[in-house]
Each structure stands twice: as structure tokens, then as C-alpha cells.
C-alpha positions as CSV (number, residue, x, y, z in Angstrom):
1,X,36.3,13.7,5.9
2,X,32.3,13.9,5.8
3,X,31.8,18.1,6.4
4,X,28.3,19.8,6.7
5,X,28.4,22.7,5.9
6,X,25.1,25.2,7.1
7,X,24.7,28.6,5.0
8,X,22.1,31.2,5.1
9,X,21.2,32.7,1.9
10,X,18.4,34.9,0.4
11,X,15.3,33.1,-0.5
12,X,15.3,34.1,-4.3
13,X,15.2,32.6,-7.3
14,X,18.7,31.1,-8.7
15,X,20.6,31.4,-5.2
16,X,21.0,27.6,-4.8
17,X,21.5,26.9,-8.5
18,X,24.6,29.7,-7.9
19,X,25.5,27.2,-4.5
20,X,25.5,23.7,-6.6
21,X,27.0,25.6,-9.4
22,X,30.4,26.5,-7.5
23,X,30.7,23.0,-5.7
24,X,30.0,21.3,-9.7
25,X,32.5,23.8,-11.8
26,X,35.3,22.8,-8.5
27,X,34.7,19.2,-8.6
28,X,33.2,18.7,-5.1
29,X,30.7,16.3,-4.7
30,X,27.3,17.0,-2.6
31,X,26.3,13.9,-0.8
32,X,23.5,15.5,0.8
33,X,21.3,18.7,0.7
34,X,18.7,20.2,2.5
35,X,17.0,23.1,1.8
36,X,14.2,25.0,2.9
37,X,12.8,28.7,4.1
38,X,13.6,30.0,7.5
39,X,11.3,31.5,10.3
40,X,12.2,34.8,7.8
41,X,10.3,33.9,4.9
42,X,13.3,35.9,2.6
43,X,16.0,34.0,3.9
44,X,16.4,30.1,3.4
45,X,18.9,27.4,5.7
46,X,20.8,25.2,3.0
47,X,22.5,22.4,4.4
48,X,25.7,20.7,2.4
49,X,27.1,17.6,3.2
50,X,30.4,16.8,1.6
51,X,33.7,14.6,1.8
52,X,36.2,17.0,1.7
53,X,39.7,17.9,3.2
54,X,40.8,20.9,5.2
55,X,42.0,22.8,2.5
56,X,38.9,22.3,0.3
57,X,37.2,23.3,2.8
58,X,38.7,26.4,3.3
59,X,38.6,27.3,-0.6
60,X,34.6,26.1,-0.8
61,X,34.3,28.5,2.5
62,X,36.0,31.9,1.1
63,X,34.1,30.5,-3.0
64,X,30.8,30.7,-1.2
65,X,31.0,33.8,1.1
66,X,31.8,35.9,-2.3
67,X,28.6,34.7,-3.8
68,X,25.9,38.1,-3.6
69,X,22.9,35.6,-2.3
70,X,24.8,34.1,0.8
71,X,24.9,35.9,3.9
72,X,26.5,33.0,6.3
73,X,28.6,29.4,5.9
74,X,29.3,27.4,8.6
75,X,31.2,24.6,9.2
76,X,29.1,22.6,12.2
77,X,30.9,19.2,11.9
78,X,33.8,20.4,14.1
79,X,31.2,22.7,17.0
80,X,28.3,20.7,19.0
81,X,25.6,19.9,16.8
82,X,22.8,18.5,16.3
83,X,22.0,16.2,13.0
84,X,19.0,14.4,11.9
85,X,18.1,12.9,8.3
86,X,14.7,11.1,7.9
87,X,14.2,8.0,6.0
88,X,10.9,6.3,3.9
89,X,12.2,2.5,3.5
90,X,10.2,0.5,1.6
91,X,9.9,-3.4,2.7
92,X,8.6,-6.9,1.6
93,X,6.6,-7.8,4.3
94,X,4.2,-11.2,3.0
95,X,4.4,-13.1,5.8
96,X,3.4,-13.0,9.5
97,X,6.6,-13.5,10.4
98,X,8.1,-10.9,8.3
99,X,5.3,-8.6,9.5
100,X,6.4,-9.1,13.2
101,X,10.3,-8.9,12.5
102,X,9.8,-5.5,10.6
103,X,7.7,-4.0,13.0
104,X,9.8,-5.4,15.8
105,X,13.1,-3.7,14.2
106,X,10.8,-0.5,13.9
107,X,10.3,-0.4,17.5
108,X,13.8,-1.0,18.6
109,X,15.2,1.8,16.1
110,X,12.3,3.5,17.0
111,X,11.0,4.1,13.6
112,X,7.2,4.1,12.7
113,X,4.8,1.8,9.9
114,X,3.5,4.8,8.1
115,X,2.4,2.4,5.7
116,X,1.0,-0.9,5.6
117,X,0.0,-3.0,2.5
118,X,-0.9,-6.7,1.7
119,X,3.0,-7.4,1.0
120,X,4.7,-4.2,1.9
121,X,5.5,-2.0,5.1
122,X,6.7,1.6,4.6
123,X,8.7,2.6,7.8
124,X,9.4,6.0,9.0
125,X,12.7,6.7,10.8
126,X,14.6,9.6,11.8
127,X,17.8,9.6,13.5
128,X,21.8,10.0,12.7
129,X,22.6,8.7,9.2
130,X,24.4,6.1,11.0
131,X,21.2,5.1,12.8
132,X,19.6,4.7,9.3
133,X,21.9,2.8,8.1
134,X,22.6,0.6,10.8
135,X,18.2,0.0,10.4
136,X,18.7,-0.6,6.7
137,X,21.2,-3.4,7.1
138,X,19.1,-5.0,10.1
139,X,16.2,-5.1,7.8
140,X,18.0,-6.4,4.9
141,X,18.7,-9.4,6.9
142,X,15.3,-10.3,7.1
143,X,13.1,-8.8,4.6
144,X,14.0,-7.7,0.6
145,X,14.1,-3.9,0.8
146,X,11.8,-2.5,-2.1
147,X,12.8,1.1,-2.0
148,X,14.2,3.9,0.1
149,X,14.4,7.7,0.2
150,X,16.6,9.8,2.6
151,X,15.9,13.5,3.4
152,X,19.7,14.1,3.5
153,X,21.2,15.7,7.4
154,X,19.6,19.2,8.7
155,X,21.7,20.2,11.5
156,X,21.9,23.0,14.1
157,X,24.9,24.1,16.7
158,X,23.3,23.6,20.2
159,X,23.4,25.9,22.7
160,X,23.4,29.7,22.2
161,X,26.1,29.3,18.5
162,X,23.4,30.6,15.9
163,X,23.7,31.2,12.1
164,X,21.8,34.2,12.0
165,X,21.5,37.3,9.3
């Protein structure tokens, strides 16, 4: 089952070597990660995204609360969240009619030509990763895709639920 997992760790040199490290010597794969500082510039928000059971969860969990640089984990795939990943998709677009069906696509998924060359439109979309790949197959219908590169999910718990120090 497809788990992201949100920790709050100090914003030092090694700490998320030490992170990839634990999920790399256990034989969990990271399908995604995220990673930047906070609104404290000492603390940094990683966010994991994983296929793993209940009781790998559980282990990753207690394995990454004992490391010295993390403060939090959280498990936000079971509260309310909130989940966005941003895509750059890269598109053969050499003919008029190419042209309108990409930018036509873009609209619908509400995505954005950041882009535009003689043969090729970059589009800009953010959204579920469902939503990008549900844009990624429309397109490929129509138009060779050249190239693409996802952010990989951020995600917050609405409401007051806060991962804080």
C-alpha cells in the first residue's frame, strides 16, 4: 500500500543521507522524496513515499524516531491530507494540430505551456499523482512524449493536525 510518510528533522549536514540510509540497509524502496527547509531555517520537512505494509510501517516508524536528526514521522496517508506533485512533461508538438490538441489537454488538466519551441511544448502541471498520470496517458495518445520530470508528493494534514518541533 502506497504510504507517505512526513518527518521533521534538523536541517544539517548528513540527516537525510542517515533517512535513505535506514530505508536502503532494510530493503524499502522510496518511490518519491521531497525535501526542503521549513519556515525555521534549522529544521527541514522530508516527505517519503513508499509501498509498504502495516507492519513495515510500523518498524520504518519506531527505525526513524531513534535516529538523533529526526524530531517527528508521520504517517498522513491514513489522516485528511493534502498532496500535490508537479510535473515538466516534455512533448512533440510539429504540427498545428498537435499544437491545438496539447494546449487543449493543458487547459482541461489545467496545466500550463511554460515552454514553447518550433517542435516541442513543455507543460507545467500540478495536481494528485493520479492527475499526472492520467495527463501523461491523454497526451501520449496524441503527441510522442520527449521527456518528463516529477517533483515527487509534498503533503500536509488539513485542518489544525500539524507536524511541528
Amino acid at each position: 500500500m502506497k504510504r507517505i510518510v512526513s518527518l521533521l528533522m534538523e536541517n544539517q549536514s548528513g540527516a537525510l543521507s542517515r533517512v535513505v540510509g535506514l530505508f536502503s540497509q532494510r530493503g524499502y524502496n522510496i518511490e518519491s522524496l521531497s525535501v526542503s527547509a521549513t519556515e525555521d531555517p534549522t529544521l527541514s520537512r522530508l516527505t517519503i513515499t513508499t509501498s509498504v505494509d502495516e507492519q513495515a510501517l510500523e518498524q520504518i516508524d519506531k527505525q526513524l524516531n531513534k535516529l538523533v536528526d529526526v524530531l517527528k514521522v508521520m504517517d498522513i496517508t491514513e489522516t485528511d491530507h493534502i498532496e500535490r506533485e508537479i510535473a515538466l512533461i516534455k512533448v512533440k508538438a510539429n504540427t498545428p494540430a498537435s499544437r491545438d490538441e496539447i494546449q487543449r489537454l493543458s487547459d482541461i488538466f489545467r496545466g500550463q505551456i511554460v515552454d514553447a519551441g518550433t517542435q516541442v511544448y513543455t507543460v507545467q502541471l500540478a495536481g494528485r499523482s493520479s492527475k499526472l498520470d492520467a495527463f501523461i496517458q491523454s497526451v501520449t495518445k496524441i503527441s510522442e512524449v520527449i521527456e518528463v520530470s516529477r517533483s515527487g508528493i509534498v503533503g500536509l494534514c488539513r485542518g489544525d493536525r500539524a507536524l511541528r518541533a
